[in-house]
N, C-alpha and C positions, 0 to 999 in steps of 0.2 A: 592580800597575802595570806591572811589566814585560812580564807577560802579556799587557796592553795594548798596548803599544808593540809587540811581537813581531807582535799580529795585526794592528797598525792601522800599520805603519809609516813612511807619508804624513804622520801627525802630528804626529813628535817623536822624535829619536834624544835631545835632550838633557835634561839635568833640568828638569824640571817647576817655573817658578815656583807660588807661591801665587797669581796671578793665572789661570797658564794653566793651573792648578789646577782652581780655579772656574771657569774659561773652557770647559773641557772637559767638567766636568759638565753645565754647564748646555747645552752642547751634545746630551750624551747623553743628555737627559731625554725622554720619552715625547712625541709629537705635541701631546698633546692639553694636557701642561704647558706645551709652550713656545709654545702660542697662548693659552691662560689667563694664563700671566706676560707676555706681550709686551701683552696687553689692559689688565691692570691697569697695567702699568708708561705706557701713553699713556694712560690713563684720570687716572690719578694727576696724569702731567704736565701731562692739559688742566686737571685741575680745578686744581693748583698756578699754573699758567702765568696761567689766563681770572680768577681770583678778583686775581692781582699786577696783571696788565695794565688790568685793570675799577678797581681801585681808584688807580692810579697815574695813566694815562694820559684813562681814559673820562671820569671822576666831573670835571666842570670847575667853576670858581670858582661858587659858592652852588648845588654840589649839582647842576647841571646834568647830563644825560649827551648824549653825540653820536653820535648814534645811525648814522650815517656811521664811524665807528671798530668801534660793536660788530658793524655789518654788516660789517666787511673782518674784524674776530678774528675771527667765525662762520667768515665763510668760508675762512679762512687756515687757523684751525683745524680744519675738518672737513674740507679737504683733505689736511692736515697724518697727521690719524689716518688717510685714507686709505691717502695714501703709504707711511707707515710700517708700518700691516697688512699691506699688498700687499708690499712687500719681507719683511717675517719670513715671514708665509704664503710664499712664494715660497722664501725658504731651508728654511723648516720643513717645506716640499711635497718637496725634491728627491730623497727617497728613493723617493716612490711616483709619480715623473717617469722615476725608473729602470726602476722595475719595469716603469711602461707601455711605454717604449719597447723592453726586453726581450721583452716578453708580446706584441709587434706585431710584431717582429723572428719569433720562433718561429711565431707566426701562419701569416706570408708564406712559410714552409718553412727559415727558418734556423737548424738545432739547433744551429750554432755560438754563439751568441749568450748572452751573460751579463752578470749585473747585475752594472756596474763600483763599487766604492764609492766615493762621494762624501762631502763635505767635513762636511755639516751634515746627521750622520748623527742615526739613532734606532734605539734599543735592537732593539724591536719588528720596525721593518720589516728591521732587519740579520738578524732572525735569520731572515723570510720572503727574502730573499732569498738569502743562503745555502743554504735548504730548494730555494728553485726551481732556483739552479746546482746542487746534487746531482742533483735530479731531471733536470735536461738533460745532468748526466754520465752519468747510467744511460742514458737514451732515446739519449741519442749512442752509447753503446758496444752496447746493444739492434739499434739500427740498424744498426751495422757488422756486426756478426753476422749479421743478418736475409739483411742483402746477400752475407755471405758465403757463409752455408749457401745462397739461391736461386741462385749462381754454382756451389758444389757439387751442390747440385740437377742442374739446367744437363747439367753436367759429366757423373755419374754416369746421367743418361736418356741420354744419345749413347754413352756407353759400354755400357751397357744395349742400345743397336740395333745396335751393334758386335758385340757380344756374340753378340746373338741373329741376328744376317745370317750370323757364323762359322758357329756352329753350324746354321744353316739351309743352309747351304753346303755345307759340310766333311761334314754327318752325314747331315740328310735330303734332301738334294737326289743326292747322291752314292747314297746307298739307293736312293733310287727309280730313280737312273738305274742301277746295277747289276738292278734289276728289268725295270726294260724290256730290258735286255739278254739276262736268262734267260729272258725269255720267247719273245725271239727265237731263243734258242737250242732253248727248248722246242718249237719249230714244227719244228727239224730232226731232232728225235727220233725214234728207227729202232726201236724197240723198247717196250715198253709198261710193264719196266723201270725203262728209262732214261728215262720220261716221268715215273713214280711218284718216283725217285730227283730230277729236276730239280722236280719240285712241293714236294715236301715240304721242300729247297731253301731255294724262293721261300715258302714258311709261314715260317719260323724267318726269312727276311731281312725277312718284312714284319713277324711278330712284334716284332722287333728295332726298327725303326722305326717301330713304333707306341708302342713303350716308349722312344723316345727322344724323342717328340713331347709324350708324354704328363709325361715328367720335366722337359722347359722348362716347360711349362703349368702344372704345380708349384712350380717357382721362382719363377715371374708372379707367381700368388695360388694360395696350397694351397687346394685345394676341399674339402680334410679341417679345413682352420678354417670353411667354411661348412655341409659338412653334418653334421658332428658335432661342432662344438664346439674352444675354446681346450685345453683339455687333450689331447685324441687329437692336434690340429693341432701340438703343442709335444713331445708325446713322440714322432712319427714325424719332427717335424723334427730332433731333437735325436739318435735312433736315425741317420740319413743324416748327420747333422752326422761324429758321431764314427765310422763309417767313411770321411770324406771327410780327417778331418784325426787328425795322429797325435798323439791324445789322447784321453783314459776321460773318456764325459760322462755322467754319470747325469740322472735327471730322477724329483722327487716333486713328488707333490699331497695335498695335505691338502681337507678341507671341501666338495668339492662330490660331493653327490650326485646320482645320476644320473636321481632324480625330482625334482630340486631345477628350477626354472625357471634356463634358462640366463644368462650375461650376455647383457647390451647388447652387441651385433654391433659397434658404435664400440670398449667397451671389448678385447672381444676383438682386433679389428684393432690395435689401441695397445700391448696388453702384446705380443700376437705381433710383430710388429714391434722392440717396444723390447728386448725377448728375443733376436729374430735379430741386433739390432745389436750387443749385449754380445759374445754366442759371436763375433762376427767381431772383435772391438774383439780376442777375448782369443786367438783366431789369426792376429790383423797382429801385436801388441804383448807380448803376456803371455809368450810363451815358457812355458806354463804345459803339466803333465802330467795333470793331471784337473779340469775344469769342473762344477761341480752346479748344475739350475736345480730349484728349486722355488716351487712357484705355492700359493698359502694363501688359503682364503676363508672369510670371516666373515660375520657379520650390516651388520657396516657397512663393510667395505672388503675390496677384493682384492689380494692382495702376490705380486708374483717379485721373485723374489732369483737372481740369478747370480754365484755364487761359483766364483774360481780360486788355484793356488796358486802363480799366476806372482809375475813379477819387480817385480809394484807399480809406482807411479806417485806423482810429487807431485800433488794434486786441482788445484791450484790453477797450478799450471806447466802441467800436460795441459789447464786449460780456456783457456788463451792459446795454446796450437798449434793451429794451420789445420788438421790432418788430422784429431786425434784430440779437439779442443777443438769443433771443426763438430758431430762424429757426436755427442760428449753434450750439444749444445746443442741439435739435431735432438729428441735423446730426449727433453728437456726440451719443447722443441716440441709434439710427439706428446702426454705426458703433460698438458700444459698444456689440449689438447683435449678431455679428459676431467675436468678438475678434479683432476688428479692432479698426483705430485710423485716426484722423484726424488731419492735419497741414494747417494751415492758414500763408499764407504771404503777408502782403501789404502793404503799407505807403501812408500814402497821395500823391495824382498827380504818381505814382507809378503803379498802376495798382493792383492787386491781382491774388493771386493764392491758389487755394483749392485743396488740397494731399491729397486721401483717399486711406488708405493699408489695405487691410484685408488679412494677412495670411492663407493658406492652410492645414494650418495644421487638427487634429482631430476638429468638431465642436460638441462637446459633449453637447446633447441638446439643442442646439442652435436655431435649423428648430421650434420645436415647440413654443421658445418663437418668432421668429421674425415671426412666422405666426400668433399670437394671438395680435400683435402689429399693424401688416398690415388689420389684420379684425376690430383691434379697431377703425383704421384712413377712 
């Protein structure tokens, strides 16, 4: 009973008589009880009521009846059962009065919206209604997210053009213009030397800048996950990874052979991806001295794992931070496109580990949404 009063607490802080005992119960009984007892209870009272009233007042001296009297109790009375159904139906209805206006509310686009509890409740529809408030606390906090990663979205493509205008700037624009310049120097060349000397030059400056063109266009979309596959694409990203950043990163693969039929191009794009965001997850945050990625395939699923031996994280505090709570919700994203899932394990001073499985199985539609995903990023 207290447990009651704890969750219902509109009803009664005080003790319970034996009236409002029973008051209560009969309050919490199922729908379908307290239209059944409310029937017999007016059912009972007409036939009690019409049998007193018939023999008292109708039945007149030698047996007579007035039939002017039993027309007004018909009708008194059958409007009587009316009235009274229509008000219990009416209290007995207002939990699924709730729901509707709930379910109308969320309709029209208001995730804010929740079924209030009411007075002349029932078991049943209490506990559908509490199921549909969870489920609009998920869709609501879903949605926050949704909105927040498309604002990091957002965020990271202008940074993204920032990025690549610098470097378009700063490296190959600067290149080429140093090129035009030795060329114009190469036209005042006095000697046949000094011509061979400023050519060879302008080889190693164009060289240079074609290997600088060629390493944006690589950060873009490696062309090494399209023409050979997730594994070459993952051990030469991972090879540049750990000369860029000051950390030993190995990389294994287990299970796939190289007469084996590749993955799904989707899933490839999704672990690569979900791969490059771990390695940076664990050079913003990890503080870590050796990263291992390995990638593991089977007959019925394909697994990376990115394991470091940094400074850990709480799961559950890192997935409510905007910075590092977006990028594993992102991954979740990604993976989600593929029928896949992702497992996080780390603890403070612990180190971390990122599980991404995506099963093999049929990818029904899949290719076209995780391609309309990858053009949006």
């Amino acid at each position: 009973m207290q447990e009651a009063l704890a969750a219902h607490p509109h009803r009664s802080t005080h003790a319970l008589s034996a009236p409002r005992r029973i008051g209560g119960a009969l309050l919490g009984l199922p729908l379908f009880l307290k239209v059944l007892i409310a029937n017999v209870v007016v059912v009972g009272l007409g036939a009690g009521l019409g049998t007193w009233f018939t023999l008292t007042f109708v039945a007149g001296p030698g047996g007579t009846l007035h039939w002017g009297a039993i027309g007004l109790m018909v009708v008194f009375g059958f409007a009587g059962s009316v009235l009274i159904n229509a008000l219990v139906l009416s209290l007995a209805l207002q939990p699924l009065r709730a729901l509707e206006r709930t379910v109308d509310r969320v309709a029209s686009g208001d995730l804010s919206a929740r079924v209030d509890p009411v007075v002349f409740y029932d078991p049943d529809m209490e506990r559908m209604s509490d199921t549909l408030n969870a489920m609009l606390d998920v869709v609501q906090r879903h949605q926050v997210q949704v909105q927040a990663l498309s604002e990091q979205v957002l965020v990271a493509q202008e940074e993204e053009r920032k990025r690549i205008s610098r470097e378009l700037h700063d490296e190959t624009a600067q290149s080429l213009t140093t090129l035009l310049v030795r060329l114009k120097v190469m036209e005042r060349a006095r000697s046949a030397d000094e011509l061979r000397e400023q050519i060879q030059e302008l080889r190693e400056l164009t060289a240079s800048t074609i290997e600088a063109v060629r390493g944006l266009a690589v950060e873009l979309r490696p062309t090494t996950l399209d023409n050979l596959g997730l594994v070459a694409a993952l051990e030469a990203y991972t090879e540049s990874y750990a000369q860029r950043m000051p950390l030993h990163v190995s990389f294994r693969a287990e299970g796939f052979n190289p007469r084996a039929e590749r993955l799904p191009p989707q899933v490839e794009l999704v672990l690569y991806r979900v791969v490059q965001e771990a390695l940076t997850n664990v050079a913003k945050h990890a503080g870590a001295r050796h990263a291992a990625v390995e990638l593991t395939r089977t007959r019925r699923e394909v697994v990376a794992r990115v394991t470091d031996d940094g400074q850990g994280f709480e799961v559950m505090d890192a997935m409510q931070s905007r910075e590092r709570g977006l990028g594993l919700f992102g991954m979740q994203e990604r993976l989600g496109l593929v029928n896949g899932t992702l497992d996080i394990d780390s603890t403070p001073g612990g180190g971390t580990t990122v599980r991404a499985v995506v099963p093999l199985g049929p990818l029904r539609g899949i290719e076209r949404r995780a391609g309309r995903q990858e053009s949006a990023r």
